[in-house]
C-alpha positions as YAML, in Angstrom:
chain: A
units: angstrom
residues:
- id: 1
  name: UNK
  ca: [0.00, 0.00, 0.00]
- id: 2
  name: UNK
  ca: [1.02, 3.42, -0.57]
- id: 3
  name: UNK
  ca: [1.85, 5.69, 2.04]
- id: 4
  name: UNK
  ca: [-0.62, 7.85, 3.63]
- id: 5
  name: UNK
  ca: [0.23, 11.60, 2.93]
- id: 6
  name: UNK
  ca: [-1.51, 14.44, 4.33]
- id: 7
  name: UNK
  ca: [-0.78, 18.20, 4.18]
- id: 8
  name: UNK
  ca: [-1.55, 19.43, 7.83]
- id: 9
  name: UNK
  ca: [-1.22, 23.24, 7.39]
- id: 10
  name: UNK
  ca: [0.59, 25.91, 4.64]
- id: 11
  name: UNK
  ca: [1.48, 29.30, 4.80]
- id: 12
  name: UNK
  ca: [-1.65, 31.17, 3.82]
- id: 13
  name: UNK
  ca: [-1.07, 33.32, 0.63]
- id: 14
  name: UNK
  ca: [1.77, 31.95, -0.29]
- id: 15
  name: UNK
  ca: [2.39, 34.52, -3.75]
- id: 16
  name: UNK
  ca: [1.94, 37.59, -1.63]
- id: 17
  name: UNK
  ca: [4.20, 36.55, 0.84]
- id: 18
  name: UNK
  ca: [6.77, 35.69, -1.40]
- id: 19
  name: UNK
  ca: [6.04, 38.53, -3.99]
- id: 20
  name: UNK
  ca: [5.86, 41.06, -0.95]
- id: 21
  name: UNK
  ca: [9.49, 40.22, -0.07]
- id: 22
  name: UNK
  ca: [10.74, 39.76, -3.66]
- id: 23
  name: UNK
  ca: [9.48, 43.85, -3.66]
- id: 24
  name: UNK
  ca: [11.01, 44.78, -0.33]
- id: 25
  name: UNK
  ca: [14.59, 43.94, -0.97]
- id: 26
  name: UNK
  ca: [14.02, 46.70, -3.88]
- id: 27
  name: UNK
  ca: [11.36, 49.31, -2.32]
- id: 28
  name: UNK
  ca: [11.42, 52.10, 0.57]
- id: 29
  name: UNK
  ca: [7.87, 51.53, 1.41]
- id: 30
  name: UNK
  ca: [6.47, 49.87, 4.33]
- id: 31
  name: UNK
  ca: [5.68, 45.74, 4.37]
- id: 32
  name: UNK
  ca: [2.17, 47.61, 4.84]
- id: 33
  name: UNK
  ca: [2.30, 49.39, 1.80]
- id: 34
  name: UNK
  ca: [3.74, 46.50, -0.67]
- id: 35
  name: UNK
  ca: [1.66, 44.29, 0.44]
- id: 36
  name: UNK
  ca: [-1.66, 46.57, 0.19]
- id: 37
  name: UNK
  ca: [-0.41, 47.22, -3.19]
- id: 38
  name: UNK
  ca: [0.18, 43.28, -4.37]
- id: 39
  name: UNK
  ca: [-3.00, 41.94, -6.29]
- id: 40
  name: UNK
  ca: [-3.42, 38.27, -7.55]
- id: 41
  name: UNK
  ca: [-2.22, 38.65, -10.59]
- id: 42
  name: UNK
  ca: [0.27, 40.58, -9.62]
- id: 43
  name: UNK
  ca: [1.52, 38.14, -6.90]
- id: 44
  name: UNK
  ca: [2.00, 35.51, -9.65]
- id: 45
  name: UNK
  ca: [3.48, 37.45, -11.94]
- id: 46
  name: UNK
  ca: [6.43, 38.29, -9.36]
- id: 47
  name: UNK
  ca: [6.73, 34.97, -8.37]
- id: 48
  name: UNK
  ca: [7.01, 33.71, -11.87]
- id: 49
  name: UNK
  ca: [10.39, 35.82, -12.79]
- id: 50
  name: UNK
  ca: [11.84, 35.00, -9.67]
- id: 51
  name: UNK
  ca: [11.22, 31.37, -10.92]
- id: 52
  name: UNK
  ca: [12.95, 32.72, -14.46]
- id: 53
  name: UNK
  ca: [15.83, 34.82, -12.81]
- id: 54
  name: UNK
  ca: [16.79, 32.09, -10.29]
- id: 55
  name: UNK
  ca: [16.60, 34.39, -6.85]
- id: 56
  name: UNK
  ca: [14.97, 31.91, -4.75]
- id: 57
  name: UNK
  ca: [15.40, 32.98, -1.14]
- id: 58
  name: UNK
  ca: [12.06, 34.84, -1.22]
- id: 59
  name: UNK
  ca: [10.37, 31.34, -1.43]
- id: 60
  name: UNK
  ca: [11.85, 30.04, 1.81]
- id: 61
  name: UNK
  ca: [9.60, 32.32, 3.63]
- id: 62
  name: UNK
  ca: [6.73, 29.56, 2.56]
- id: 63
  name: UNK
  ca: [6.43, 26.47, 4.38]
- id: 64
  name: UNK
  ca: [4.26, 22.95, 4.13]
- id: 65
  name: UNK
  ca: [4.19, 20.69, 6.70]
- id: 66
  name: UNK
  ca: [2.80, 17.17, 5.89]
- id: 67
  name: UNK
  ca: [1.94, 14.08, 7.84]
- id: 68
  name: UNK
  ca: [3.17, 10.98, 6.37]
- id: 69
  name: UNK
  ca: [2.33, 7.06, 7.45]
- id: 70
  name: UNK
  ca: [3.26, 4.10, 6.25]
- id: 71
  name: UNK
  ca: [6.75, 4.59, 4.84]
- id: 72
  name: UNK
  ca: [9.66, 2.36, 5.73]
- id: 73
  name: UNK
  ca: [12.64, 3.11, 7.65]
- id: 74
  name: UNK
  ca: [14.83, 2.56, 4.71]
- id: 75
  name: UNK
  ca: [13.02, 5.68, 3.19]
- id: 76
  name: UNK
  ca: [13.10, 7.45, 5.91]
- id: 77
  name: UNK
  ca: [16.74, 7.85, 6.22]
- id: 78
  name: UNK
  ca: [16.61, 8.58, 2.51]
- id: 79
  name: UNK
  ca: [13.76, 11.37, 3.39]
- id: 80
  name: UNK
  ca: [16.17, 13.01, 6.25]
- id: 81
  name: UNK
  ca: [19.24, 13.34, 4.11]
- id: 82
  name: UNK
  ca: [17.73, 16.90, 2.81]
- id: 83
  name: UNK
  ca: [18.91, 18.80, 5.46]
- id: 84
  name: UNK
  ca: [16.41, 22.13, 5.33]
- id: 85
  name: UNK
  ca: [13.42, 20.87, 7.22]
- id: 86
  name: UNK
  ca: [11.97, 19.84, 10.52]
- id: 87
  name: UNK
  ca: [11.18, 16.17, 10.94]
- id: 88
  name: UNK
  ca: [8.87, 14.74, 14.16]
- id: 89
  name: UNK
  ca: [9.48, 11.30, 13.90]
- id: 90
  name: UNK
  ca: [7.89, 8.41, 16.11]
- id: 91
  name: UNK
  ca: [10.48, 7.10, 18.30]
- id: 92
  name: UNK
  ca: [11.51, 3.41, 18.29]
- id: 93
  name: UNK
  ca: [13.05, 3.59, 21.90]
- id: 94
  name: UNK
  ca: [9.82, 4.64, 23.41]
- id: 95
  name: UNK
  ca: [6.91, 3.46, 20.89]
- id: 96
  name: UNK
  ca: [7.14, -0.75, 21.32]
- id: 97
  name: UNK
  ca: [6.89, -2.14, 18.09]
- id: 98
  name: UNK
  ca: [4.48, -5.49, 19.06]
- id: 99
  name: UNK
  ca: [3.59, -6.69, 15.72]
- id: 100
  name: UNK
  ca: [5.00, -3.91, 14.12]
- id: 101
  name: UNK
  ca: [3.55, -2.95, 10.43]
- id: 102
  name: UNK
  ca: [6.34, -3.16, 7.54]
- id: 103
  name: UNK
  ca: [6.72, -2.42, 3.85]
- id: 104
  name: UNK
  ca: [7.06, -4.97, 1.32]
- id: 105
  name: UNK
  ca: [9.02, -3.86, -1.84]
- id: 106
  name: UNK
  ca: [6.89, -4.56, -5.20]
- id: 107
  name: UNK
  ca: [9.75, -6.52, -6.70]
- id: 108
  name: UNK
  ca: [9.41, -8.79, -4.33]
- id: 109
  name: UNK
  ca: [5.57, -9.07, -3.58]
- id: 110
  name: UNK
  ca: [5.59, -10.23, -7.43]
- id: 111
  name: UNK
  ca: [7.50, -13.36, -6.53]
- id: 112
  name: UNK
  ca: [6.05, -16.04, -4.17]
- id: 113
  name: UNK
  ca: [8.79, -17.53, -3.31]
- id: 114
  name: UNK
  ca: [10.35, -13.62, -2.60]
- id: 115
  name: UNK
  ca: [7.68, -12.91, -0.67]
- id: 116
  name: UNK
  ca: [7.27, -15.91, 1.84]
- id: 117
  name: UNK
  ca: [11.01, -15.59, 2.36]
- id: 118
  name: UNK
  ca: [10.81, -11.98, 3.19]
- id: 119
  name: UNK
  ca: [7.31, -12.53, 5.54]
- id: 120
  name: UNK
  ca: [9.40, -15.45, 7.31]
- id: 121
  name: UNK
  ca: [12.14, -12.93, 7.93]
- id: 122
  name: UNK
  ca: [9.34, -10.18, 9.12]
- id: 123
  name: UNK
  ca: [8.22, -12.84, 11.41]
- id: 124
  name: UNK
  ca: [11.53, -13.88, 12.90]
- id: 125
  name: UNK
  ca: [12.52, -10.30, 13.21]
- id: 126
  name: UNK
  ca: [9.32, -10.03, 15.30]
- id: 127
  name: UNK
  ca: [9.93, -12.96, 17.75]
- id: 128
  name: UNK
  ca: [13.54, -12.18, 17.96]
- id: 129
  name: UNK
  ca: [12.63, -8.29, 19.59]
- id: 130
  name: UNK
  ca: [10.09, -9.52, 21.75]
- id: 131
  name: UNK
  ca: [12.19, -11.99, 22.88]
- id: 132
  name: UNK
  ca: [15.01, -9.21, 23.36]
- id: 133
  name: UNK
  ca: [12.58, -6.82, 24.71]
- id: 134
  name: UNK
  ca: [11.50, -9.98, 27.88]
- id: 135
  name: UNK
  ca: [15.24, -10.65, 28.79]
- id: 136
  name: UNK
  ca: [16.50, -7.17, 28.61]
- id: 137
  name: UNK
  ca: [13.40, -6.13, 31.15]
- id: 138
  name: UNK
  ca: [14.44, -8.88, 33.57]
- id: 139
  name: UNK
  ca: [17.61, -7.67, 33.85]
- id: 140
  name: UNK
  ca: [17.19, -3.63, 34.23]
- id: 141
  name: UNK
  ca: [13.57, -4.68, 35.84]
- id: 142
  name: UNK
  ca: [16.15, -6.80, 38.86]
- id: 143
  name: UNK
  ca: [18.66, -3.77, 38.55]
- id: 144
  name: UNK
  ca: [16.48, -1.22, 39.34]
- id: 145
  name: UNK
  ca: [14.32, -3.13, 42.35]
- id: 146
  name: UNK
  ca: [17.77, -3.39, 43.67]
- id: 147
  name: UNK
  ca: [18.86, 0.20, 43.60]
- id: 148
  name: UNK
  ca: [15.18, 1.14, 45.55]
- id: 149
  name: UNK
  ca: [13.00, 1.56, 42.83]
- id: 150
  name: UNK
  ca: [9.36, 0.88, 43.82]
- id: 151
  name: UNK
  ca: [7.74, -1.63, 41.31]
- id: 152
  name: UNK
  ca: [5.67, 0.69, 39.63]
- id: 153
  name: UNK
  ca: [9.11, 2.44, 38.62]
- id: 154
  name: UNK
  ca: [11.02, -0.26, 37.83]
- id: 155
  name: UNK
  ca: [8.84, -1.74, 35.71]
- id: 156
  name: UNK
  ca: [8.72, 1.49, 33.54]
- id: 157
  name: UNK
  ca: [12.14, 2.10, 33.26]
- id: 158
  name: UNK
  ca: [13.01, -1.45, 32.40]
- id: 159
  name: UNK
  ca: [10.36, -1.41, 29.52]
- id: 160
  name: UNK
  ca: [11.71, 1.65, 28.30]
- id: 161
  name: UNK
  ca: [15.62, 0.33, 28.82]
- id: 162
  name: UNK
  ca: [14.75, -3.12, 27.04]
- id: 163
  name: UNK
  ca: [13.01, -1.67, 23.84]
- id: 164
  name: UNK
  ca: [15.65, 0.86, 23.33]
- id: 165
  name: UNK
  ca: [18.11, -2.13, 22.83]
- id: 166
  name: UNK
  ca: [15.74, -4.42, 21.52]
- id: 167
  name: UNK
  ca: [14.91, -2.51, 18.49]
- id: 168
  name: UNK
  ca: [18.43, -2.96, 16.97]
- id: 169
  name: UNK
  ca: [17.22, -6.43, 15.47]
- id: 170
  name: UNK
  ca: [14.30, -4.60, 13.46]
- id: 171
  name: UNK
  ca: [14.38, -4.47, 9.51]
- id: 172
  name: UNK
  ca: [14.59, -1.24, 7.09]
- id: 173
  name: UNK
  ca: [11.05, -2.40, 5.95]
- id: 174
  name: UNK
  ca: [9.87, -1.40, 9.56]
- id: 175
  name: UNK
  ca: [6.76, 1.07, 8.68]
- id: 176
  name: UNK
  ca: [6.94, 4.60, 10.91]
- id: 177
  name: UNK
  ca: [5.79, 7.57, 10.96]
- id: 178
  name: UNK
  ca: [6.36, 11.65, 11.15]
- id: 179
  name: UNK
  ca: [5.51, 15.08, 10.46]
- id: 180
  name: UNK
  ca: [7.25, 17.12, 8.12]
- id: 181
  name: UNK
  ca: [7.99, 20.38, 7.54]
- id: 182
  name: UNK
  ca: [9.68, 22.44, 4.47]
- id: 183
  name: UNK
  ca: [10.01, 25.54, 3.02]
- id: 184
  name: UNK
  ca: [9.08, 26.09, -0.54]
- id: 185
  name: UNK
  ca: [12.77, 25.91, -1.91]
- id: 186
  name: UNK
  ca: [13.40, 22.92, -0.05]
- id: 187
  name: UNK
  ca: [10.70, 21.21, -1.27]
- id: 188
  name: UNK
  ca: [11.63, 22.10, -4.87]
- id: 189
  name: UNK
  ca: [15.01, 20.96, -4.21]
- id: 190
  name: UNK
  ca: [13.17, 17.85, -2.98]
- id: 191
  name: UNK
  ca: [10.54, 17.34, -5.76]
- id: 192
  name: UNK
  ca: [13.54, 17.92, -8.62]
- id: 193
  name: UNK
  ca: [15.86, 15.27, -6.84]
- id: 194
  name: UNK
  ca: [13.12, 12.35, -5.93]
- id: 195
  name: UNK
  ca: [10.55, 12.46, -8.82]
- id: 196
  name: UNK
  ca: [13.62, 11.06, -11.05]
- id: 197
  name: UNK
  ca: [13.18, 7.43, -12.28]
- id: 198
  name: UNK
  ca: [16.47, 7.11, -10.36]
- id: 199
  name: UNK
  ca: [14.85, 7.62, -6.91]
- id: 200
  name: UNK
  ca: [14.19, 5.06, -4.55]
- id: 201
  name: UNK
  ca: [10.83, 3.55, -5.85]
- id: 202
  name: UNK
  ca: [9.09, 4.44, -2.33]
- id: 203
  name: UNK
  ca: [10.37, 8.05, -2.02]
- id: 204
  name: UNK
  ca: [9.95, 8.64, -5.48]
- id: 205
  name: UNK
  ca: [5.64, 7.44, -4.77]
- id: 206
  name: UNK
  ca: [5.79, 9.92, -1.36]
- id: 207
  name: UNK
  ca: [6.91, 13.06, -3.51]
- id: 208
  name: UNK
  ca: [4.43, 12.33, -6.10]
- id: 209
  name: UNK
  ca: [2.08, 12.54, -3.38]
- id: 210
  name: UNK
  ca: [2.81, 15.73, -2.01]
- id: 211
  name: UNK
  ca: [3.81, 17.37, -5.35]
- id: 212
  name: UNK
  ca: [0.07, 17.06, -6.05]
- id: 213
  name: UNK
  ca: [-0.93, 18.06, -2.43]
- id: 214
  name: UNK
  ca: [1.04, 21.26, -2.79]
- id: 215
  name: UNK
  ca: [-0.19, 21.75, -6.35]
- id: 216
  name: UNK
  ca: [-3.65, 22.17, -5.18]
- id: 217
  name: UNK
  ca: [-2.62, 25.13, -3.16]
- id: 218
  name: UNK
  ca: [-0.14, 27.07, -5.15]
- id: 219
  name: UNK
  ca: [0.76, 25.39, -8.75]
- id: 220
  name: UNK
  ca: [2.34, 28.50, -10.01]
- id: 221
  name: UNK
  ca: [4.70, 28.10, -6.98]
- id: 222
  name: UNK
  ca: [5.53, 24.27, -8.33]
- id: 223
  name: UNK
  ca: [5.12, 24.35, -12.13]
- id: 224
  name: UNK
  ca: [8.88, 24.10, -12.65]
- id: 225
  name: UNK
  ca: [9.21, 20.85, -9.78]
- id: 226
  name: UNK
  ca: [9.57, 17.99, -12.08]
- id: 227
  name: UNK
  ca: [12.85, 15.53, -12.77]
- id: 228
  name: UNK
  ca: [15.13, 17.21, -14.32]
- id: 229
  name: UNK
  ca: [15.23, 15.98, -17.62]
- id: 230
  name: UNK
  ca: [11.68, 17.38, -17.97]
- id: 231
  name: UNK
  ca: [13.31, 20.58, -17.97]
- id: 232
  name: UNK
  ca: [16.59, 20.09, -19.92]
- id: 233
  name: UNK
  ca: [18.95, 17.38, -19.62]
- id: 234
  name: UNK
  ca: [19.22, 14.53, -17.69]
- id: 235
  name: UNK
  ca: [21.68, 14.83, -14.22]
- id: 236
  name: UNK
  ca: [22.41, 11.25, -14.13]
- id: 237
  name: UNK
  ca: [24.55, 11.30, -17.00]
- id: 238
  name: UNK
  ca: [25.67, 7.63, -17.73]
- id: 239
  name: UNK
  ca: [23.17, 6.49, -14.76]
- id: 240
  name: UNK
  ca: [20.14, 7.78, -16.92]
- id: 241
  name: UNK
  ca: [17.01, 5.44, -16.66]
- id: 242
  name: UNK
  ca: [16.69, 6.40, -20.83]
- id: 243
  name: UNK
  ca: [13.27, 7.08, -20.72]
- id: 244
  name: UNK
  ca: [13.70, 10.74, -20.71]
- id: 245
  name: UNK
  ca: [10.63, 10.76, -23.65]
- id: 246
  name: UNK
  ca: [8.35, 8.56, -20.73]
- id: 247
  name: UNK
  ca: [9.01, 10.92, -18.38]
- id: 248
  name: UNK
  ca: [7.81, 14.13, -20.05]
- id: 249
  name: UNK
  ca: [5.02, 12.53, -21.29]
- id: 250
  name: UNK
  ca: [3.77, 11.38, -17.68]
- id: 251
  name: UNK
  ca: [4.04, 15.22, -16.87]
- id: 252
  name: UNK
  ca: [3.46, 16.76, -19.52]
- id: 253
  name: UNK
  ca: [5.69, 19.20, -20.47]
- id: 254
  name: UNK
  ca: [7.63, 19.31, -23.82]
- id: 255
  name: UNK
  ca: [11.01, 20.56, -22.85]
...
């Protein structure tokens, strides 16, 4: 299943924020004034040249945050490589992950065989962290009775203790969850680097998602987030996927 992508909360007019300090880098008037005197169309034709002249830094001053469910861990450490954002993430060392949810790759959920080997492994990765999780809270549970913790106590704090070392035996294909939040350039920086055929198959679904969750509130803002061989050449040089023709069909842009 896909993951579940939501889009909590934007800044509210995004143009006019952005066109309103495009204009004050350049204007003696009050933030009052320029922004008074910024209309619609005016807004988006502002934020259109800055899209043509390349001064971005007005767009940072727009941010999305979006909750997203169901993705792996794998992807996750994918998602946190771009640096620009705020991530909430559910912890592993104080969530307990009893019959924890994972993600099964579509390569191998096409092959039987594939799959049963990877639910078997799901499975023993399960029974190995509970088991984990029962010896490690013996021990700090003992530990802690010891050192004049009251039961209620102990018995929290070994919990807590145990899972924070079990959870070393869990897979990549772990599901979790988070909340996410970008800025406007970020997320273009985002959108250009993991729409590419050459993204990870799951990261490359997520920004699809919230490419179109953004595009419902500012498309103007977006129209030039695509791979980059939409646009002009491919980046990936000899590590092109070669279906540069594919791609600008699916978004429709003739470049």
């Amino acid at each position: 299943m896909p993951p579940k992508v939501t889009l909590m909360s934007h800044t509210p007019d995004p143009l006019k924020i952005i066109a309103c300090a495009a204009k004050l880098c350049y204007s003696a008037s009050s933030i009052d004034e320029i922004m008074n005197n910024i209309n619609d169309e005016r807004a988006i034709g502002l934020v259109e040249m800055l899209s043509q002249i390349g001064h971005e830094s007005p767009i940072e001053h727009i941010s999305f945050t979006f909750g997203i469910e169901g993705i792996s861990r794998a992807t996750l450490a994918q998602i946190t490589r771009h640096r620009i954002a705020s991530y909430s993430v559910q912890s592993q060392r104080y969530v307990e992950e009893g019959n924890f949810q994972f993600v099964i790759p579509p390569e191998i959920e096409q092959i039987d065989k594939a799959k049963q080997e990877f639910l078997l492994a799901m499975q023993e990765a399960q029974k190995h962290y509970e088991s984990l999780t029962n010896l490690l809270f013996e021990k700090h549970y003992e530990e802690l009775i010891k050192n004049g913790s009251d039961k209620k106590t102990a018995k929290t704090g070994a919990h807590k203790k145990a899972i924070e070392d079990a959870r070393f035996v869990l897979p990549n294909a772990c599901d979790t969850k988070l909340i996410l939040t970008m800025n406007a350039r970020s997320l273009q920086n985002f959108f250009s680097h993991r729409l590419c055929n050459r993204a990870q198959w799951e990261i490359r679904g997520l920004a699809e998602q919230m490419l179109k969750l953004v595009n419902n509130i500012s498309p103007i803002l977006f129209i030039n987030s695509r791979p980059p061989c939409v646009m002009g050449k491919c980046s990936e040089g000899k590590l092109s996927c070669g279906k540069i023709l594919e791609v600008r069909e699916k978004y429709k842009i003739n470049a």
